[in-house]
C-alpha positions in Angstrom: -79.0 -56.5 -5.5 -76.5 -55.7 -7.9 -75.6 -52.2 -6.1 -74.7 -54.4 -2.8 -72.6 -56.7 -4.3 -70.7 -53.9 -6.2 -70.7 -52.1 -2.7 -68.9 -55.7 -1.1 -66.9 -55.9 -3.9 -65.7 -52.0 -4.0 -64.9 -52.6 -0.1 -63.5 -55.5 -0.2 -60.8 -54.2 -2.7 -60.1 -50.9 -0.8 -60.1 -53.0 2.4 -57.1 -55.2 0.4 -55.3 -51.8 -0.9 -55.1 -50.6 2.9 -53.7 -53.6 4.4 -49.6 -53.2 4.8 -47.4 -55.5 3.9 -44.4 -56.9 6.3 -41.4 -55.2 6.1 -37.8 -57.1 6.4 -37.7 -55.1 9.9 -40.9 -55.8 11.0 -40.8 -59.7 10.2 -41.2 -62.6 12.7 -37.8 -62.0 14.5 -37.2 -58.2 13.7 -33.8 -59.1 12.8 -32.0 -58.5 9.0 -30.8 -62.1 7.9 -28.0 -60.0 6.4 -26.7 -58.7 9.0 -25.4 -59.1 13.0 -25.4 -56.1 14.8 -23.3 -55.0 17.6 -26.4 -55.5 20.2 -27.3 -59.0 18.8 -23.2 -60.3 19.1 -22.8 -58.3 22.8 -26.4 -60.5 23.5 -24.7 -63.1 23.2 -21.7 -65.2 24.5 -19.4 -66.4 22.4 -15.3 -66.9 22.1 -15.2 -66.6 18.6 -17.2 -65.4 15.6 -17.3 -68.7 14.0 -19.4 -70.0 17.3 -21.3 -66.9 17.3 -21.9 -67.4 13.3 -22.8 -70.9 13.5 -25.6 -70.1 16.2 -27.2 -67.0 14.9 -26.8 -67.2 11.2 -25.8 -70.9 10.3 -26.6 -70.5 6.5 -23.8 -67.9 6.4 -21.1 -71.2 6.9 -22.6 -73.8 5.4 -21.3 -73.3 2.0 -23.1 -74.4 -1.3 -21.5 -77.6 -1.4 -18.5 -78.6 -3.9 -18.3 -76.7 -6.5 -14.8 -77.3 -7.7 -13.2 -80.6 -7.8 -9.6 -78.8 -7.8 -10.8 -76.6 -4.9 -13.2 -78.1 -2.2 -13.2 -74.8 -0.6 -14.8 -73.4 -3.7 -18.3 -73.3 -2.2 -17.3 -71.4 1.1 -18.3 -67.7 1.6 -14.6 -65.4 1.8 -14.0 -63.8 5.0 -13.2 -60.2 4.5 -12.3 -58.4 7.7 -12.1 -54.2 7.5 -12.2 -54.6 4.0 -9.3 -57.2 3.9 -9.7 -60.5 2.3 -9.0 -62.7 5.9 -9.6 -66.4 4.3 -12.3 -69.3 4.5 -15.2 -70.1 6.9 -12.5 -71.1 9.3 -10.8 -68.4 10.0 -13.6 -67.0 11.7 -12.5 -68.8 14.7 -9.0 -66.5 15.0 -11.6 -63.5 15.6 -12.4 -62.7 19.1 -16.4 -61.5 19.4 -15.3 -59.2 21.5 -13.3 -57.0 18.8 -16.6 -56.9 16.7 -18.5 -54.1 16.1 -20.6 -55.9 13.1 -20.8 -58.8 10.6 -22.5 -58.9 7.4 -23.2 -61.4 4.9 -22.9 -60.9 1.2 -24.8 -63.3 -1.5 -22.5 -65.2 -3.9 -23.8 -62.5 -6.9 -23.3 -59.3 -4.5 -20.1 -60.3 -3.4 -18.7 -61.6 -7.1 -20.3 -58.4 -7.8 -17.6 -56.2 -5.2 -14.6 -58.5 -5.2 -15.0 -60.7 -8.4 -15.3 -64.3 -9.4 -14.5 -66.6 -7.2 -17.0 -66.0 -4.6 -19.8 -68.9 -5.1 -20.3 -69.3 -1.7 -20.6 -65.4 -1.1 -18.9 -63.5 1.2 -18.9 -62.2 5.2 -17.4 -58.8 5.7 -16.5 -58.5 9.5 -16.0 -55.1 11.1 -13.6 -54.6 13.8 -14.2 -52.3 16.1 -11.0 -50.8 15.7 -11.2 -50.9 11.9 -14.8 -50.2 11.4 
């Protein structure tokens, strides 16, 4: 009795040990949260990459609320476009979709991290096309 239930036990566990776990890529949507690729914007239809933001990855815009009572914007992820600091949330509506080969967002530690402190809200790097 004992040897069966060491048997069930023993492959139960290598059972457990052989079972893979999900990958980012392989999740529910297949998609990187972190990330818009140049097939997901060309999917869609958009004028401008705040629309196309604010339907695919709306947590990139929201913000993480006030954070700074002498700047309201403090909580906003910084728009970086080619590598060039573009603004707020709201310039994202001056960018055409069209002109965009990618967008990636940033958390508020990586992107403090690569462009300093005043990034709570994180940051959205935008490749052009042109710019890469």
């Amino acid at each position: 009795m004992i040897a069966v239930r060491t048997f069930v036990l023993a492959l139960t566990l290598v059972m457990v040990g052989c079972a893979s776990a999900p990958t980012a890529e392989s999740g529910r949507s297949g998609r990187d949260a972190n990330l818009l690729t140049a097939e997901e914007i060309e999917r869609v239809h958009y004028n401008n990459v705040y629309e196309l933001v604010q339907a695919l990855r709306p947590s990139w815009i929201q913000g993480r609320g006030r954070v700074s009572i002498q700047d309201p914007t403090a909580g906003e992820a910084v728009v970086y476009v080619d590598g060039m600091r573009f603004g707020g949330v709201g310039q994202l509506r001056q960018l055409r979709t069209a002109d965009v080969a990618s967008i990636q967002h940033l958390s508020a530690g990586d992107a403090s991290s690569r462009f300093g402190l005043d990034h709570a809200g994180g940051a959205i790097l935008v490749h052009s096309k042109r710019g890469g």
